[in-house]
N, C-alpha and C positions, 0 to 999 in steps of 0.2 A: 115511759116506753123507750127502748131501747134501742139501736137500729137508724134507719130512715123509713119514714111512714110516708106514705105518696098515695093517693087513688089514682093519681093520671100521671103522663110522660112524654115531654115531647124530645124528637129526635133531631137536631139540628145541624147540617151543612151546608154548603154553595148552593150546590144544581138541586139537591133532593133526588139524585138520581141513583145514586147508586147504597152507599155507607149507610145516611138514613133510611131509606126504602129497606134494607136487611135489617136493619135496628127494627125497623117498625112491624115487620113480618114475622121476626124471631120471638119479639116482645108479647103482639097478639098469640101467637103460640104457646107461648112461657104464661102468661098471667092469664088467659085469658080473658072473664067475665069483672075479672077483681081489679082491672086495673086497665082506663082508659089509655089508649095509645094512640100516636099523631106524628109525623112525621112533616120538616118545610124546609125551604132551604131561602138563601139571600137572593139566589137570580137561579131557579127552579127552570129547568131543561124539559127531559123526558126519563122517565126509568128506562133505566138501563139494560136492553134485553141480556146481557150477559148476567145480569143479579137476579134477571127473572129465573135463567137456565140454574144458577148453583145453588137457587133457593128451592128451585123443583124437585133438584136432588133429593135436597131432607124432609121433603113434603109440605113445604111452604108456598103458596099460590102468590105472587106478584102477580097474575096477569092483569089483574083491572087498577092497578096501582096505578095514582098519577100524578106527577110535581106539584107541589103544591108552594107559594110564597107562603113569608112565615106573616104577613100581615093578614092571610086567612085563619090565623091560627086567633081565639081568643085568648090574651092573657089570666084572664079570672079562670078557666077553666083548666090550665096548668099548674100542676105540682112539684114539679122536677121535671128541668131543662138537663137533656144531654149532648155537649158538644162532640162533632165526629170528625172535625177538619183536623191536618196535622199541619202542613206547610201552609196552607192557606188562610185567611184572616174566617174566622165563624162567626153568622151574626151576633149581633148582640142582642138585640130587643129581648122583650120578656126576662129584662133583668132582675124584676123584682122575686121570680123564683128562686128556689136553691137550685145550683151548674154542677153538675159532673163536666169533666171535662176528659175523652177518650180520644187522644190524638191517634187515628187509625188514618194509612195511608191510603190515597185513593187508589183504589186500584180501575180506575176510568182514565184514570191521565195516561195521556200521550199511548195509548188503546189503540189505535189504529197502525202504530208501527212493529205490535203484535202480531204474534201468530193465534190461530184461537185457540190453541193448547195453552199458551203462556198466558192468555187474559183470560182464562178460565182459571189457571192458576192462582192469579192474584185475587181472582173473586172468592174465590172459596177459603182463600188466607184469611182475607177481609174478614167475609162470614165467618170463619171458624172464632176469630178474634172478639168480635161482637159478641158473638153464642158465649164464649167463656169469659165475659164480661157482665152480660146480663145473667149469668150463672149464679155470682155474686151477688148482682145487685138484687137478684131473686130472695139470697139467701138471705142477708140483712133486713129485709124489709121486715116493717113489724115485728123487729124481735122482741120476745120478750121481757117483763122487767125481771133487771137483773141489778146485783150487789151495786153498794155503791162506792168505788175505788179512790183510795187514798194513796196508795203508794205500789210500785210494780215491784215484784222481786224477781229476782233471776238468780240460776244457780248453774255453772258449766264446772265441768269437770276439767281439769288441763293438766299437762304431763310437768310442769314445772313451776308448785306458787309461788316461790320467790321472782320470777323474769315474768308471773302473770299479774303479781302485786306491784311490781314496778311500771309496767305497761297500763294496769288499771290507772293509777294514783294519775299516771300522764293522762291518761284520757278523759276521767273525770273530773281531774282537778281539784282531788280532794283524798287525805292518805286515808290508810286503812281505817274502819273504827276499833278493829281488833279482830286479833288471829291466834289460831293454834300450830299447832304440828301439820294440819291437815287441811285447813281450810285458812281462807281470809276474808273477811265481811266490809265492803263497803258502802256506807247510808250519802249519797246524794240528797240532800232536802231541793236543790235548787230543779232536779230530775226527776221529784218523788220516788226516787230508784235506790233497791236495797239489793248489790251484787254481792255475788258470794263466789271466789271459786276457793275449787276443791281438789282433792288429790284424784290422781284418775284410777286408782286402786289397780291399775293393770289390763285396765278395761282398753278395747279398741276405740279410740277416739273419733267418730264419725255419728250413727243416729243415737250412741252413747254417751255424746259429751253432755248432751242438755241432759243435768240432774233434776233438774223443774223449774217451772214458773210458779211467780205468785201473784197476790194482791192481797194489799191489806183492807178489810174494810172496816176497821175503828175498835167493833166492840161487839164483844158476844153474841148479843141478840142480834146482828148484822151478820155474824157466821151462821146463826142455825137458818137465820130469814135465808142466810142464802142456800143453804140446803134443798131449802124447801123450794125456792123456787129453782132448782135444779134440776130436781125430781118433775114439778109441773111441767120445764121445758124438754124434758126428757137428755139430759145429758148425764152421762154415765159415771155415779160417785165410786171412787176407788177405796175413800174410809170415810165415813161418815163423819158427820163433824164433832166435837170434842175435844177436852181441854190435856194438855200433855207439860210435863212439871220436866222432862230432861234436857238437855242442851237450853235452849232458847222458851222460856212457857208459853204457849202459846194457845188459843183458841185455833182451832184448824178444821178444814175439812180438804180432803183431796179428790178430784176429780178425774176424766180423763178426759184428754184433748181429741178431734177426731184421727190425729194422727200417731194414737198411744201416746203420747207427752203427757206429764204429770203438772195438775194445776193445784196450788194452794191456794187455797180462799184464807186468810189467817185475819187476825186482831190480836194485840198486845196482851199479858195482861196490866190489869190497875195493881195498885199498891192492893187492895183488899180483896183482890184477888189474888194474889200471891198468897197471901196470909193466908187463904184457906186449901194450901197444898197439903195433901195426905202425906202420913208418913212413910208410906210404900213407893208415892210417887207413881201410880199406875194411872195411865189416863181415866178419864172422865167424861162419860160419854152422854152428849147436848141433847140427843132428838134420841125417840125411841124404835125398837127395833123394825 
């Protein structure tokens, strides 16, 4: 399984008054029935009627909420601890879970030298912060099984290879493996990373420059498995997977990213798979239509 798998989550800072309390109320929202939620803090106050008002906003009810120490919390009963303190020390206990850790600013401190405009301000920053945190964490959960990654590729386009190969070679610490007229390839083993850049054919260089990502994952049967399980998780195939004899041979399938970026799922070929290149060289295609 893929992801972070969790059936419960507790939310941890100081008072429990404010950070956690929106953690915990955004969360019951977000997961609801699928995923226990808890909320405590190290020296637990009272919630905070301003978390109550910015959470009312988006339809979320704090009102029966109440601080809770984190020694009410059971340890066996948590799956994933999230910390919410920034400047302040967050407890520790319940160490033996896996930690997120989301330094968000309190926005309860030094509150009273506020106006209520400006500490509503900060509440609703808070909140908004949280909400596009657990956005994520929503998404990763449980993802599903997916390839399994040997090596990352990357490919940018850039307006100059030779001042791009030179600046690569400093930064990875390793010179080109080989280049042409148009591109330069270099294999990191220490990075598992295979960079490539390329000429920018004229193109504006901005959501243009990323030519695509990749990954390798080993071996044939590893590219169609991962086809398939593409298809099951519903992400969007751009070419189906199959084997291609021109530039570099490779087993491939291409994907699409949600933000249209192009993903290569690739594998090598062997020595006995080279050997069995057509003599037209037209790809060859793994999974059926």
């Amino acid at each position: 399984m893929s992801g972070l798998s969790f059936d419960s989550v507790l939310f941890l800072c100081v008072a429990n008054a404010a950070r956690s309390q929106m953690a915990e109320g955004l969360a019951r929202d977000l997961f609801g029935a699928a995923v226990r939620v808890f909320s405590a803090g190290s020296a637990p106050t009272r919630v905070s009627p301003d978390a109550v008002t910015v959470m009312a906003e988006i339809g979320v009810d704090l009102a029966t909420h109440v601080s809770k120490p984190v020694s009410a919390i059971d340890p066996a009963s948590v799956d994933l601890v999230v910390t919410l303190c920034a400047d302040e020390v967050c407890p520790t206990s319940l160490a033996a879970a896996p930690r997120l850790h989301w330094p968000i600013a309190d926005p309860d401190a030094a509150a009273g030298a506020l106006s209520e405009a400006e500490r509503l301000a900060r509440f609703r920053a808070a909140r908004d912060q949280i909400r596009a945190r657990l956005a994520v964490l929503a998404a990763v959960r449980d993802v599903p099984e997916g390839p399994d990654p040997r090596e990352f590729h990357a490919s940018v386009r850039v307006p100059d290879v030779p001042a791009a190969a030179r600046f690569y070679t400093w930064l990875l610490g390793v010179p080109p493996k080989d280049w042409t007229h148009r591109y330069v390839t270099f294999v990191s083993e220490a990075l598992r990373t295979n960079l490539v850049v390329l000429v920018d054919d004229g193109l504006t260089l901005h959501h243009d420059t990323l030519y695509h990502l990749g990954v390798d994952v080993g071996t044939r049967a590893a590219v169609v498995a991962a086809h398939h399980q593409a298809v099951a998780a519903g992400f969007p195939i751009h070419k189906p997977a199959r084997t291609t004899w021109r530039g570099t041979p490779l087993h491939e399938l291409w994907l699409t990213d949600p933000g249209g970026n192009l993903v290569e799922i690739y594998a090598r070929l062997t020595a006995e798979e080279l050997a069995e290149m057509p003599a037209d060289k037209e790809p060859i295609f793994l999974v059926g239509g």
